[in-house]
LUMVO-777531 format. One record per residue (C-alpha): x, y, z; residue number from 1; residue in one letter. Coordinates in nm, 2 decimals. Layout:
BEGIN
xx:X, yy:Y, zz:Z, nuba:NUM, tido:A
...
// end
This chain:
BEGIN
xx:0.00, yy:0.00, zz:0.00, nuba:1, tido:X
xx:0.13, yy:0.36, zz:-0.07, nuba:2, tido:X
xx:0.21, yy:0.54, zz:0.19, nuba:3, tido:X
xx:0.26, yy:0.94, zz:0.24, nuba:4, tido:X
xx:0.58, yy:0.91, zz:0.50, nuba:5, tido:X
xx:0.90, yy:0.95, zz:0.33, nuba:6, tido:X
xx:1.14, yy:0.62, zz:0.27, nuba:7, tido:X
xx:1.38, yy:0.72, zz:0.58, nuba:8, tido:X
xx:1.10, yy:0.82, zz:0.80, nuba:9, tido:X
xx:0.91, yy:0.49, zz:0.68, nuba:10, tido:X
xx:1.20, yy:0.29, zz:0.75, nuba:11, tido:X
xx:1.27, yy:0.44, zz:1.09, nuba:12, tido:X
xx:0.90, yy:0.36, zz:1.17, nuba:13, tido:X
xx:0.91, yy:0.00, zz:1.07, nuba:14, tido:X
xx:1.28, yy:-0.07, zz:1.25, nuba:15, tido:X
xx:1.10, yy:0.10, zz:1.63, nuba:16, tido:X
xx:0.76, yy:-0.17, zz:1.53, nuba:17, tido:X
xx:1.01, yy:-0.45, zz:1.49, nuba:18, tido:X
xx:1.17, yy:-0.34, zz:1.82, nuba:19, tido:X
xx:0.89, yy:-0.33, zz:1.99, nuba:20, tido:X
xx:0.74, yy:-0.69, zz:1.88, nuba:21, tido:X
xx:0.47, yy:-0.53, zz:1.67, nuba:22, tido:X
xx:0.62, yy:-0.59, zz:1.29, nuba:23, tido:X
xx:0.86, yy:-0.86, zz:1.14, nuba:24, tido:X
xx:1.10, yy:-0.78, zz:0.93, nuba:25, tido:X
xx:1.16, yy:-1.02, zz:0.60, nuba:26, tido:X
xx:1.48, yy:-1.02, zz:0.45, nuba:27, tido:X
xx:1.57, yy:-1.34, zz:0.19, nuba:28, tido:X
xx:1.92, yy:-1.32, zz:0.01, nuba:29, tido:X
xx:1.93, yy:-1.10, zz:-0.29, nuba:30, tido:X
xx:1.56, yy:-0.96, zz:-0.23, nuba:31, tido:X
xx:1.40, yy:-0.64, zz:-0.10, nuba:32, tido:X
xx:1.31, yy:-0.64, zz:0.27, nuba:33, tido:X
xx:0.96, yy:-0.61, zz:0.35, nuba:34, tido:X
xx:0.77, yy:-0.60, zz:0.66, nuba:35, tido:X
xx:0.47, yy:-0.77, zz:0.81, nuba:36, tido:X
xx:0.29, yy:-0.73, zz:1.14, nuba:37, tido:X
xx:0.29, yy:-0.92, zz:1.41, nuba:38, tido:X
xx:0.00, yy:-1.11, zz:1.56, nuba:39, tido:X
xx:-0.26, yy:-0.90, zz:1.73, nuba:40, tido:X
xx:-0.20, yy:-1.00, zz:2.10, nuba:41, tido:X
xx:0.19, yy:-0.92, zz:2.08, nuba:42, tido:X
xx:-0.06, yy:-0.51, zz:2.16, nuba:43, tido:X
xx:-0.16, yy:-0.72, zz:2.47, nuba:44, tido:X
xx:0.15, yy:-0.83, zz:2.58, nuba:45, tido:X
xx:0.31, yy:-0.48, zz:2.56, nuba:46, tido:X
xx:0.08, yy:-0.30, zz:2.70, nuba:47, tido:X
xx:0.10, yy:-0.51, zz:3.02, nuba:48, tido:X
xx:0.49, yy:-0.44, zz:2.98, nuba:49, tido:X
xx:0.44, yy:-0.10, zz:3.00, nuba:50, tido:X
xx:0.15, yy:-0.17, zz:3.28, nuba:51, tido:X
xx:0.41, yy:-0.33, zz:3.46, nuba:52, tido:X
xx:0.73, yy:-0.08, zz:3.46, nuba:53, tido:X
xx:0.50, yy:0.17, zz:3.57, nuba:54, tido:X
xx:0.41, yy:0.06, zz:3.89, nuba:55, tido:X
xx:0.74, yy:-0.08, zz:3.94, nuba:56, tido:X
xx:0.84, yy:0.30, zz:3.90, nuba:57, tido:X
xx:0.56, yy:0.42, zz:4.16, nuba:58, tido:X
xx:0.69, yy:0.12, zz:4.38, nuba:59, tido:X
xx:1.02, yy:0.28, zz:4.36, nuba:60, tido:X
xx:0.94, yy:0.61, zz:4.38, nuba:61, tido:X
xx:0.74, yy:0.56, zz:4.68, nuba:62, tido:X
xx:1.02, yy:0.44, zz:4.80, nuba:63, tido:X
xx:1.24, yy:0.76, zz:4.81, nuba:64, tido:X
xx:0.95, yy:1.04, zz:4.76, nuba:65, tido:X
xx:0.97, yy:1.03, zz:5.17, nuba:66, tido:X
xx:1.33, yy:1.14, zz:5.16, nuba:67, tido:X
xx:1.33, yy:1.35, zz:4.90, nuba:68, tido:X
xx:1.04, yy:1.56, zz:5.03, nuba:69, tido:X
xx:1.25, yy:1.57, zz:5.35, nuba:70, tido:X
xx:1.58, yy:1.70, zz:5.21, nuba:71, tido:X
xx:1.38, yy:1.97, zz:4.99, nuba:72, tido:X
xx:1.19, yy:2.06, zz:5.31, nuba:73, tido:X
xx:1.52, yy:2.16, zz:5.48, nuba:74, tido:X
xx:1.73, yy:2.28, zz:5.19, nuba:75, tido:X
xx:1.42, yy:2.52, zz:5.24, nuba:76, tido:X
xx:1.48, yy:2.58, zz:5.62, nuba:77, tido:X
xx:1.15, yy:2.38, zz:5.68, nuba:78, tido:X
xx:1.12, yy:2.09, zz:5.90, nuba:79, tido:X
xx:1.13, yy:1.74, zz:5.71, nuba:80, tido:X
xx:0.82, yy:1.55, zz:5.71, nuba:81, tido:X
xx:0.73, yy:1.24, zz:5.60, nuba:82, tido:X
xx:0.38, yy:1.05, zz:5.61, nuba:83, tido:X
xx:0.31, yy:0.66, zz:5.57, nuba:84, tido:X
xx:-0.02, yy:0.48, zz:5.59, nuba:85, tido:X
xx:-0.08, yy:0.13, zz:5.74, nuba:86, tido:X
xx:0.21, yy:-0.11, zz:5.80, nuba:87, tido:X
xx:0.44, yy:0.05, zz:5.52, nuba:88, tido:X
xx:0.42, yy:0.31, zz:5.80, nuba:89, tido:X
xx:0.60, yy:0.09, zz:6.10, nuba:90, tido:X
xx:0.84, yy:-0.05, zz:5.82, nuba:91, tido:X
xx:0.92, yy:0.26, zz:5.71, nuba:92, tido:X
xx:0.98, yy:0.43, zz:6.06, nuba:93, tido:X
xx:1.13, yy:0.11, zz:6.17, nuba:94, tido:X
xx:1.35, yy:0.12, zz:5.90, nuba:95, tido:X
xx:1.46, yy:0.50, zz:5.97, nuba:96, tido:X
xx:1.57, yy:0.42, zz:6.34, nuba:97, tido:X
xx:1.73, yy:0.13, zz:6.22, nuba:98, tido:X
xx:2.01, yy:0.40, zz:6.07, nuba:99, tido:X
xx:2.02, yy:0.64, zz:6.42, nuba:100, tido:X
xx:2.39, yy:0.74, zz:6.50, nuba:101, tido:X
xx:2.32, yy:0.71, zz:6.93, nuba:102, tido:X
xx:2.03, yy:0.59, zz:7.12, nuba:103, tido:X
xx:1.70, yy:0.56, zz:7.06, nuba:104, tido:X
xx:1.40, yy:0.69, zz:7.31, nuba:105, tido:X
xx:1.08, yy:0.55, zz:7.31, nuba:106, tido:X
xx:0.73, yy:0.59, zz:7.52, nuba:107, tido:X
xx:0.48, yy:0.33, zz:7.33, nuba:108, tido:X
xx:0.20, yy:0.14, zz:7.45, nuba:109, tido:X
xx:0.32, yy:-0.21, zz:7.43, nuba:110, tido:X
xx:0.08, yy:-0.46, zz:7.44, nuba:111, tido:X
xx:-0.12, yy:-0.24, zz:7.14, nuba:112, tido:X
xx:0.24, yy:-0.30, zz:6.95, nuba:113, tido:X
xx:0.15, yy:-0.67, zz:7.01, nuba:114, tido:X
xx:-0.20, yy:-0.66, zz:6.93, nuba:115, tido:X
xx:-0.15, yy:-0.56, zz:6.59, nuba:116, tido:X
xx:0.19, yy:-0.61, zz:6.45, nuba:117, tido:X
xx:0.37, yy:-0.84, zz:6.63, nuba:118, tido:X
xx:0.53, yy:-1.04, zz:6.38, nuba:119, tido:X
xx:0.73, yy:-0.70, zz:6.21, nuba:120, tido:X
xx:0.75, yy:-0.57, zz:6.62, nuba:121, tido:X
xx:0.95, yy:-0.95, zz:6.66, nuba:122, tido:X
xx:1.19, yy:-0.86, zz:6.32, nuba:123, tido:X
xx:1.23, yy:-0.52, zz:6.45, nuba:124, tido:X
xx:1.34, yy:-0.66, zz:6.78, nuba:125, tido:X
xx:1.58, yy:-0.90, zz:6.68, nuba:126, tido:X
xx:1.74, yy:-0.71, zz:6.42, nuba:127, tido:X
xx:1.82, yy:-0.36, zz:6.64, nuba:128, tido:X
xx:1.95, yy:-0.64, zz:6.89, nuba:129, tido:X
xx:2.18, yy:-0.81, zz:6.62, nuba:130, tido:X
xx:2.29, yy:-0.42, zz:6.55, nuba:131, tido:X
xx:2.34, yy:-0.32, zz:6.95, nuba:132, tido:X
xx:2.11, yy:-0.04, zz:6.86, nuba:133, tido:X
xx:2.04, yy:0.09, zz:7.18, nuba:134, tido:X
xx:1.71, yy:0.20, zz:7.33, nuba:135, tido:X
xx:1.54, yy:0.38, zz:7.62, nuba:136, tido:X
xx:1.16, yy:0.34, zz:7.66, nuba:137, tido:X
xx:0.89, yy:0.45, zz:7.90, nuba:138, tido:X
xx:0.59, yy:0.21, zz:7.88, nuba:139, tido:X
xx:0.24, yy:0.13, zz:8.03, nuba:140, tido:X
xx:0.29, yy:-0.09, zz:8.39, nuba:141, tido:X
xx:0.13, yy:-0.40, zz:8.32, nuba:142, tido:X
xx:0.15, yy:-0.76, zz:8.34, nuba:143, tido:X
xx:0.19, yy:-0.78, zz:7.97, nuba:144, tido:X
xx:0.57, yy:-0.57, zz:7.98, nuba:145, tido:X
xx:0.66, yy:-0.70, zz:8.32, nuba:146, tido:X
xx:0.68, yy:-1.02, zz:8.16, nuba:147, tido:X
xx:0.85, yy:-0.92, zz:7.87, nuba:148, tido:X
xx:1.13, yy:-0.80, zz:8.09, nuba:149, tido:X
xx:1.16, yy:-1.15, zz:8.21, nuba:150, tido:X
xx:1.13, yy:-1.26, zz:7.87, nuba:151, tido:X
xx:1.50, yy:-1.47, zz:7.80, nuba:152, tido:X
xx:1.52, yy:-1.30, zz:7.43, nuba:153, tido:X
xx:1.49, yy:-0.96, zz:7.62, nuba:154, tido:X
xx:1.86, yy:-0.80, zz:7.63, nuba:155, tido:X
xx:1.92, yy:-0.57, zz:7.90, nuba:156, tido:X
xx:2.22, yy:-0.46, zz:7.75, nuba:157, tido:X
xx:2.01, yy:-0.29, zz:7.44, nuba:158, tido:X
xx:1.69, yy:-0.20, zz:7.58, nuba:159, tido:X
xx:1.58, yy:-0.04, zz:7.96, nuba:160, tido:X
xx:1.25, yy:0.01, zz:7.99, nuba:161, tido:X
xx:1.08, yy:0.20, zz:8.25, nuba:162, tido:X
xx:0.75, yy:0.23, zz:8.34, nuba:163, tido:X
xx:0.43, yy:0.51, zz:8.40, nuba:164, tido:X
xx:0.09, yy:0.42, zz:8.55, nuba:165, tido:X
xx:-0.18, yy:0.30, zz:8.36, nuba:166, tido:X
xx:-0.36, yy:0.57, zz:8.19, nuba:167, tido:X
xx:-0.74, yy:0.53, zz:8.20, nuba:168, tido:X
xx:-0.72, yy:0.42, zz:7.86, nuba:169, tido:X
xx:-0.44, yy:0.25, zz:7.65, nuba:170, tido:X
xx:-0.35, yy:0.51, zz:7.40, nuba:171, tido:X
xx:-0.23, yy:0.31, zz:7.13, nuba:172, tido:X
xx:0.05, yy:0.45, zz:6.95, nuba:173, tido:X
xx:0.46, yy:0.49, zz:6.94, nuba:174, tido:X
xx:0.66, yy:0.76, zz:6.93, nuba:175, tido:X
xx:1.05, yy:0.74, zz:6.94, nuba:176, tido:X
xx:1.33, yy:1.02, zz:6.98, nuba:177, tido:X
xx:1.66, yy:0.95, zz:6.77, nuba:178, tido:X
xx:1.93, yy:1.21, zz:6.59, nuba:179, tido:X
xx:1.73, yy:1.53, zz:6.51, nuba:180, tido:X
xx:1.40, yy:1.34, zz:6.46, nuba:181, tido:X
xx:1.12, yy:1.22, zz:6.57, nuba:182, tido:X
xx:0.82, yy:0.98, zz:6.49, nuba:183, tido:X
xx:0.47, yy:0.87, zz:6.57, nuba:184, tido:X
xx:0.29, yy:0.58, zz:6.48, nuba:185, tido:X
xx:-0.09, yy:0.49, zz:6.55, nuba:186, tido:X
xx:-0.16, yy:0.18, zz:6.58, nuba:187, tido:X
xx:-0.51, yy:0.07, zz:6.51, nuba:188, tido:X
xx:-0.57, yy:-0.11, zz:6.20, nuba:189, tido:X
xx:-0.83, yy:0.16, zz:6.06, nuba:190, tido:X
xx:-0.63, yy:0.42, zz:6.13, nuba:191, tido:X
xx:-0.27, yy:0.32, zz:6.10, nuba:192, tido:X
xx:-0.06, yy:0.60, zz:5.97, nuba:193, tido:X
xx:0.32, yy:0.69, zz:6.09, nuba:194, tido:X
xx:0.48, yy:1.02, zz:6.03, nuba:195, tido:X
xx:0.89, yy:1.13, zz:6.06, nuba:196, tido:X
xx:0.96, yy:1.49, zz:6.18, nuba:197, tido:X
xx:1.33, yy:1.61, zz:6.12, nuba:198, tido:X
xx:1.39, yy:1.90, zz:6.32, nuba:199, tido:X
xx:1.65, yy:1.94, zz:6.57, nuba:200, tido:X
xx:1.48, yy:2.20, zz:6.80, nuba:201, tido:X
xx:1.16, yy:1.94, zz:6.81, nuba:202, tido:X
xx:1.37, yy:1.63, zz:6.87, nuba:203, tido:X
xx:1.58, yy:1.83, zz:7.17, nuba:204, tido:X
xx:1.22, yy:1.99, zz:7.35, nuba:205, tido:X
xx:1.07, yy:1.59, zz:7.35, nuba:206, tido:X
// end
């Protein structure tokens, strides 16, 4: 069929198709090339490839928007902050402490840590002990962290906890005190959200 593109531009088109799966390109010994499409579904398949890289860049970008928001906030003089929803916000905050150049301080309810996340609490545990990341915590007096203290995984030499009187209600959330920041996390399943303030006069009044 004729075609108004000129030959170069027509045989730039053709050799991106053939790149891209869409067209196949004929070539016998001695003959002129020519050019066929390719099946129908090969439109399928790359439009799930390009469905694909795209959220693998939002995964990715997700992954640093956080701390690039944060740097631009004080290259700006204003204090870096960072929001997380649901459990990407205790692996995210966990994650952030995990880097703190001295020791962390804590005052958490506990047993609300356990209720809901105890399995990435256990990981967190074990792997700021396997670091000798230290930390300080004030926590709710009951049964549930007396008995942690006597707990034979519990490492006095990483973590002192001391304790308040019960509030009249359990207040279920963590904040922690490390370098020039600070961070809250709620902890109810409906409302779950964790946030990182990077401020040095904020950190030093808590």
């Amino acid at each position: 069929a004729a075609s108004a593109l000129k030959r170069g531009l027509a045989y730039k088109t053709l050799t991106e198709l053939v790149a891209l799966g869409l067209a196949v390109k004929k070539e016998p010994p001695g003959k002129i090339a020519s050019f066929e499409p390719a099946h129908p579904g090969k439109l399928k398949e790359l439009a799930e490839k390009a469905e694909r890289e795209a959220k693998n860049a939002q995964t990715a970008l997700s992954g640093v928007l956080g701390t690039l928001v944060s740097d631009y906030n004080l290259a700006c003089g204003k204090p870096g902050v960072r929001f997380y929803e649901g459990v990407e916000g205790f692996r995210q905050i966990s994650e952030d402490s995990m880097r703190a150049q001295g020791e962390i301080r804590s005052y958490l309810d506990n047993e609300a840590v356990n209720k809901y996340l105890a399995k990435e609490n256990r990981e967190y545990i074990n792997r700021r002990q396997r670091l000798k990341l230290k930390k300080k915590m004030i926590a709710l007096d009951t049964p549930y962290v007396r008995d942690r203290a006597k707990d034979k995984n519990f490492d006095p030499e990483v973590t002192e906890i001391r304790v308040l009187d019960m509030p009249p209600f359990p207040f279920e959330t963590v904040m922690q005190i490390y370098d020039d920041k600070i961070s809250y996390l709620t902890l109810k399943p409906e409302a779950m959200f964790g946030v990182i303030i990077e401020d040095e006069r904020i950190a030093r009044m808590h």
